[in-house]
PASEZA-323409 format. One line per 2 residues: number of its first residue (from 1); their letters; for each residue x negated, y, z negated of N, C-alpha, C. Coordinates in Angstrom, 1 decimal. Last residue first. Example, Ala and Ser with C-alpha at 12.3 -4.5 7.8 and 13.67 -1.06 7.14 Angstrom:
! PASEZA-323409
2	SA	-12.8:-2.2:-7.1:-13.7:-1.1:-7.1:-12.9:0.0:-7.9 ~ -13.2:-5.7:-7.8:-12.3:-4.5:-7.8:-13.2:-3.3:-7.8
//
This chain:
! PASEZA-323409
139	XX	2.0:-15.2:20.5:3.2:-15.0:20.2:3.3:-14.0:21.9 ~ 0.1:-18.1:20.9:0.0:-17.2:20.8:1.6:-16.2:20.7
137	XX	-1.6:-20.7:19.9:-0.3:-20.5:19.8:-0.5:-18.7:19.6 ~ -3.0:-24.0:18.6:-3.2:-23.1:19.5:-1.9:-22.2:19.2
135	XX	-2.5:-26.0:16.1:-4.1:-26.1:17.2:-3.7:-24.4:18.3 ~ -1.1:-25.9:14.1:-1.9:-25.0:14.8:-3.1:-24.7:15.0
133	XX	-1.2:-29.8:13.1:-0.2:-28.3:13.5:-1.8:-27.3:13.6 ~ -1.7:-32.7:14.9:-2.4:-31.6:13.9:-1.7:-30.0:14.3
131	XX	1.3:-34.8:14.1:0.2:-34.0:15.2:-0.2:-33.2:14.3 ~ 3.5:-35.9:13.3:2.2:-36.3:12.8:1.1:-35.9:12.9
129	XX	5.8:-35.2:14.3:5.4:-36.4:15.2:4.0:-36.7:14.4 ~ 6.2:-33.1:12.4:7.0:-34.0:12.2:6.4:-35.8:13.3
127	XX	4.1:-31.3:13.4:4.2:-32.2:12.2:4.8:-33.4:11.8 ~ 5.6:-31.2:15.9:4.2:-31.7:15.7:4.0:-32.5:14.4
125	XX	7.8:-29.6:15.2:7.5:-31.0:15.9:6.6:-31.2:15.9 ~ 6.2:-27.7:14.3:7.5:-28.0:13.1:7.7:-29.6:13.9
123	XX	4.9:-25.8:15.6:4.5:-26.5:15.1:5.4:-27.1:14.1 ~ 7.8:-25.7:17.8:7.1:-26.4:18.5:5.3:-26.8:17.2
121	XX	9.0:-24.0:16.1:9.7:-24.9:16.4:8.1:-25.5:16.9 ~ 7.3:-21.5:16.0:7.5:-22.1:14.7:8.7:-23.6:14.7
119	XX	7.7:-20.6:18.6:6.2:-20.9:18.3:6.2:-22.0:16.9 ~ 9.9:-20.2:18.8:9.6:-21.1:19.8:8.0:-21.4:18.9
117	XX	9.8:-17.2:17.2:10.8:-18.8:17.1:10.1:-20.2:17.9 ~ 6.9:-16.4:17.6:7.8:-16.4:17.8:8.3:-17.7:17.4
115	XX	4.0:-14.5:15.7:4.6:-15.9:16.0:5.9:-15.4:16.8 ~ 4.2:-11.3:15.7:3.0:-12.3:15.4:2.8:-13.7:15.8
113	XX	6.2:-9.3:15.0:5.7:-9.8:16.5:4.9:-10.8:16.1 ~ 7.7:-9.4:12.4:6.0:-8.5:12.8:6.1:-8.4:14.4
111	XX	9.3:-11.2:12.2:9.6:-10.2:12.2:8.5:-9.2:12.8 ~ 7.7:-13.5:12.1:8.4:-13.8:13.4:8.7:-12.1:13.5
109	XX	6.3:-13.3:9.6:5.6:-13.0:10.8:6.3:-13.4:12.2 ~ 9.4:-13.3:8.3:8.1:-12.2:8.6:7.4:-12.5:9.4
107	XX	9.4:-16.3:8.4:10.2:-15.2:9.0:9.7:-14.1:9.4 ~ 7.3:-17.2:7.4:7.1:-17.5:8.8:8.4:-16.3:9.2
105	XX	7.8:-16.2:4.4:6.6:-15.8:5.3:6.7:-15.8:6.8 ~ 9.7:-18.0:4.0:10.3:-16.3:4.1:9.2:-16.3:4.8
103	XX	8.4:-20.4:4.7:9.3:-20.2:5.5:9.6:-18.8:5.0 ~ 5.2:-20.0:4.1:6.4:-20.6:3.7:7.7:-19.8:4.2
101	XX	2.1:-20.6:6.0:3.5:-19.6:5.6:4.0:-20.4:5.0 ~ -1.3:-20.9:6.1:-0.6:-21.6:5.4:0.4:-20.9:5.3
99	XX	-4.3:-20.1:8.4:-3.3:-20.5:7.4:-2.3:-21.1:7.0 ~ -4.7:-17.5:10.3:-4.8:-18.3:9.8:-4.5:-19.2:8.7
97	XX	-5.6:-15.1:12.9:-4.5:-15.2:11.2:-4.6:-17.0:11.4 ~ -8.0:-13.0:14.7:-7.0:-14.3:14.5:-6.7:-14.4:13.2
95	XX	-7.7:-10.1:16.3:-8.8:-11.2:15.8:-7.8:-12.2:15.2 ~ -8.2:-6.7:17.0:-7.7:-7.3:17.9:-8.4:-9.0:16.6
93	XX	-9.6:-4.2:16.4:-8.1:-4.2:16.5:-7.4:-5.3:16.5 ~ -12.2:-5.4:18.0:-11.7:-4.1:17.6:-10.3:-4.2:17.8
91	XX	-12.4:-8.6:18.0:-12.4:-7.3:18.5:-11.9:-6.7:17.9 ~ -12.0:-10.4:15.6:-12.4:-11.1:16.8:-13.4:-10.1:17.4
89	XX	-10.9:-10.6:12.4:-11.4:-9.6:13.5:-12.5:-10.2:14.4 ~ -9.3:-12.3:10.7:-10.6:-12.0:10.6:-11.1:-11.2:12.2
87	XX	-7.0:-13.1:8.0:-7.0:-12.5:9.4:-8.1:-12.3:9.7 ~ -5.4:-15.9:6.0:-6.4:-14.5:6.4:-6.6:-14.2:7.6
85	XX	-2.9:-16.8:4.0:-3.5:-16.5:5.4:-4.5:-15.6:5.3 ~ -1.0:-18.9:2.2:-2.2:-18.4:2.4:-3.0:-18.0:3.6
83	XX	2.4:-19.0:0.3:1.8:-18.6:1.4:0.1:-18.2:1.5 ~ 3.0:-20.1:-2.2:3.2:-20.8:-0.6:2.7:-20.3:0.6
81	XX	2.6:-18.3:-4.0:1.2:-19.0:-3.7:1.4:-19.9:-2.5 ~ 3.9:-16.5:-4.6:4.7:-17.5:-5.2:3.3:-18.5:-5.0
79	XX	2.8:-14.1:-3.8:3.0:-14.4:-5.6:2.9:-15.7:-6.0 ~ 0.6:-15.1:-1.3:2.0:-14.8:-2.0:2.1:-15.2:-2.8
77	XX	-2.5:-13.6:0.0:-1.7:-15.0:-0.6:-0.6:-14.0:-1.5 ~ -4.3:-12.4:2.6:-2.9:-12.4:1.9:-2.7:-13.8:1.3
75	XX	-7.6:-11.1:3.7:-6.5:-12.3:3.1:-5.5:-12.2:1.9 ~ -8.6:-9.7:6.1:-7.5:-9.2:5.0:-7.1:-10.9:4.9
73	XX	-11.4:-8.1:8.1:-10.2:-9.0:7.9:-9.9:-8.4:6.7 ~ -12.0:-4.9:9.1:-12.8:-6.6:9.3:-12.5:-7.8:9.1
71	XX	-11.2:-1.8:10.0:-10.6:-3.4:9.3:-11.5:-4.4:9.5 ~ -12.3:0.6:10.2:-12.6:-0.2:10.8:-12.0:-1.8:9.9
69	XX	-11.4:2.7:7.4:-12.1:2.9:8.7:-12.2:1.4:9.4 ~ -8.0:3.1:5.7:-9.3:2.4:5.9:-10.1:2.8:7.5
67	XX	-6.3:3.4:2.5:-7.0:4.2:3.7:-8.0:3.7:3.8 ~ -4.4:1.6:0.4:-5.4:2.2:0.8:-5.3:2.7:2.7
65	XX	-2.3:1.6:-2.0:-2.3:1.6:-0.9:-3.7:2.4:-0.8 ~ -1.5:-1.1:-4.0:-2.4:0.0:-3.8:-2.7:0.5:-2.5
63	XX	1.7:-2.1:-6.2:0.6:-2.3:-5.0:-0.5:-1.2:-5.1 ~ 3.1:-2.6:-8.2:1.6:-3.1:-8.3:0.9:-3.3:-6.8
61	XX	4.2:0.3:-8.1:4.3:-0.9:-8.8:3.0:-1.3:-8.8 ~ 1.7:2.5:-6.2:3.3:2.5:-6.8:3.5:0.6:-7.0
59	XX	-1.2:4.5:-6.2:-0.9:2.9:-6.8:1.3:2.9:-7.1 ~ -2.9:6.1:-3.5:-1.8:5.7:-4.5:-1.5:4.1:-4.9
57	XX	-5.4:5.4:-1.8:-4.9:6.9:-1.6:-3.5:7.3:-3.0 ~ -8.4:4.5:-2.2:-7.2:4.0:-2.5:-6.3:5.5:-2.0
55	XX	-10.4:3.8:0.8:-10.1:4.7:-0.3:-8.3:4.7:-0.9 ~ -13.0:2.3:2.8:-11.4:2.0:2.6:-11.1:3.1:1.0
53	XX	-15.0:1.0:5.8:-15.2:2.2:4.4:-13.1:2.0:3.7 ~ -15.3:-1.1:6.8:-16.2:-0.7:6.6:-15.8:0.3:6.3
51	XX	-12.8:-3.4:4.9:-13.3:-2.7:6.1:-14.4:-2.1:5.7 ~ -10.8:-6.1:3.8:-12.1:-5.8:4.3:-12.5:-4.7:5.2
49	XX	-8.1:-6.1:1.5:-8.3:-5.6:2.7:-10.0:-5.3:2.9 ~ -6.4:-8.5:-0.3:-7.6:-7.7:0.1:-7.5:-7.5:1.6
47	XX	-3.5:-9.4:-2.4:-4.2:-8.5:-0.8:-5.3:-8.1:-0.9 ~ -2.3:-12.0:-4.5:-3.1:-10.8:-4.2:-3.4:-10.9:-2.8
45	XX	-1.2:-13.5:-5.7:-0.5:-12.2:-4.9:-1.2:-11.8:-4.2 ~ -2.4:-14.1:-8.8:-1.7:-14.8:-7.8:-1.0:-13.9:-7.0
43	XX	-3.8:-12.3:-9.7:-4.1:-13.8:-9.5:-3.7:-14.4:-8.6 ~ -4.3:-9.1:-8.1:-3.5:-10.0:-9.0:-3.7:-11.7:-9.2
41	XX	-3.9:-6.8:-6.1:-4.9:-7.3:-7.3:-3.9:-8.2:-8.6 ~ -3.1:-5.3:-3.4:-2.5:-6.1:-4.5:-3.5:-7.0:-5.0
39	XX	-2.8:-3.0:-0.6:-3.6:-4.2:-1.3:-2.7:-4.6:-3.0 ~ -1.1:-2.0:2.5:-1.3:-2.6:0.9:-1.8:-3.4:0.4
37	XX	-3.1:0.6:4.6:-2.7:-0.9:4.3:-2.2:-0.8:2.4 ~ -3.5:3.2:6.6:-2.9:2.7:5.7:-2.4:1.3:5.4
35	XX	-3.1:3.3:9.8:-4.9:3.5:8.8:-4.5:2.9:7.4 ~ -1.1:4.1:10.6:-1.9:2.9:11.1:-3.0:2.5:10.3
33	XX	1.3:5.7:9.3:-0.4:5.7:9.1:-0.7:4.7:9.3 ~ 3.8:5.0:8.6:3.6:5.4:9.9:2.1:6.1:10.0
31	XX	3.6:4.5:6.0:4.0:3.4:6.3:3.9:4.2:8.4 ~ 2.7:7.1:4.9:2.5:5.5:4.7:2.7:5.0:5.6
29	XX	5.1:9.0:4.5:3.7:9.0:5.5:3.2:7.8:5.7 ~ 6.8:7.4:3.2:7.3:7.3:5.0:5.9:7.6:5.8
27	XX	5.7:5.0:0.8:6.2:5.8:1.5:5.8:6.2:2.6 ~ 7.4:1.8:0.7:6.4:2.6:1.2:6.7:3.9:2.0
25	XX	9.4:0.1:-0.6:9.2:1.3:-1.0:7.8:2.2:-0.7 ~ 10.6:-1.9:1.1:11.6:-1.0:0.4:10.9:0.2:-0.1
23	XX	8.0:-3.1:1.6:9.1:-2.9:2.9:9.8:-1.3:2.5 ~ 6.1:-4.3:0.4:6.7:-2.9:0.0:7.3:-2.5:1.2
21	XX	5.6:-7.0:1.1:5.4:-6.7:-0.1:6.0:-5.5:-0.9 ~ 6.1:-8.1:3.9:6.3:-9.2:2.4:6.1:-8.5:0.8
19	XX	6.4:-6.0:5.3:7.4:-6.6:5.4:7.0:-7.4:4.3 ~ 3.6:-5.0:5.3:4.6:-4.5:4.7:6.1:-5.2:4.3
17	XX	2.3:-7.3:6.2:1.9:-7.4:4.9:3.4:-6.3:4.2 ~ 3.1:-7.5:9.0:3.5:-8.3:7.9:3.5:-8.1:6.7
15	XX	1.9:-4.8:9.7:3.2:-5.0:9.6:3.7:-6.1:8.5 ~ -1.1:-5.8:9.8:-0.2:-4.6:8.5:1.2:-4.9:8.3
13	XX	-0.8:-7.6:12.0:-0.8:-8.2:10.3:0.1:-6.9:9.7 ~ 0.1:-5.2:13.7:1.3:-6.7:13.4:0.8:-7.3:12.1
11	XX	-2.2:-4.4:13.9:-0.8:-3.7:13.3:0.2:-4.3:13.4 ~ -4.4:-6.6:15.3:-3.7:-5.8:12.9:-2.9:-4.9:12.9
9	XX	-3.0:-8.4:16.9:-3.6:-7.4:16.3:-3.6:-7.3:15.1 ~ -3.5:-12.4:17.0:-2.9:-10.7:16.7:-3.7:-10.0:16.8
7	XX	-4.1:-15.7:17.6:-4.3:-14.7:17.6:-3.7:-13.4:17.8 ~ -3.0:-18.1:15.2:-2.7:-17.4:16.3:-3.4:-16.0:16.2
5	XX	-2.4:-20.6:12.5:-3.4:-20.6:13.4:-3.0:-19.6:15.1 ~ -0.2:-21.9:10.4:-0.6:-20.7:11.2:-2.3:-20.9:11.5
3	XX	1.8:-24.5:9.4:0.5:-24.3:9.5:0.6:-23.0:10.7 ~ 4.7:-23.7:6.7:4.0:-24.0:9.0:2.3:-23.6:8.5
1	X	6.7:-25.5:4.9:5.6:-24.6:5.1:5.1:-24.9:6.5
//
C-alpha cells in the first residue's frame, strides 16, 4: 500500500472513482457529465460525495449516481478497505487527495492522471529507507 498525499482536480478524482467502481457499466450520458459522480453506501465501500447541492439521478448495482453543483470533497474507501482517500477542495475544481492506495488503487490513480509511475516509485523508497511517505508529489 502507498501513502497518497498530491494535489488534483476532480475530474481526475471522478475519473478514479470511475475506474475503481463502474468503469464497465456507466452509462455513456454519465460517464461524459463532468457533473455526475458515483456514490456507494455501504460499510465497507463506500463513496461520499460533498457538494453544495447533489440529486441522485439512478441506482444501477449498488452504485448511485449523482448530479452535483459545486464538489467540496469525496471520501473513497474500497470494499476491500485497502484503500482510504479523501479529496477536499483547495479551489474551484482544483484541492488535494489523501491517504491510503492499495496497489489496484495506485494503478488507477496512475490511470486517472493523478500520480505518476515515478511518483509511486520514489514513495515506495522512502518507505523502504523509513522516510515519511507523502510528504509532497504532484503528477
Amino acid at each position: 500500500m502507498g501513502e497518497i498525499s498530491v494535489e488534483t482536480s476532480i475530474d481526475r478524482v471522478r475519473e478514479f472513482l470511475i475506474l475503481s467502481t463502474c468503469r464497465s457499466f456507466i452509462p455513456r450520458q454519465f460517464y461524459y457529465d463532468r457533473r455526475v459522480f458515483p456514490e456507494r453506501e455501504l460499510d465497507k465501500g463506500s463513496i461520499y460525495v460533498e457538494a453544495e447541492d447533489k440529486a441522485t439521478l439512478d441506482k444501477i448495482r449498488d452504485i448511485s449516481f449523482v448530479i452535483t453543483k459545486e464538489v467540496l470533497g469525496i471520501i473513497y474507501e474500497s470494499k476491500s478497505g485497502n484503500t482510504k482517500l479523501k479529496w477536499r477542495q483547495l479551489k474551484e475544481g482544483y484541492g488535494k487527495l489523501t491517504g491510503t492506495a492499495s496497489g489496484n488503487s495506485l494503478t488507477n490513480l496512475i490511470e486517472a492522471g493523478i500520480i505518476s509511475r515515478s511518483y509511486v516509485e520514489a514513495e515506495a523508497s522512502k518507505q523502504a529507507e523509513g522516510g515519511e511517505a507523502g510528504t509532497e508529489g504532484k503528477a
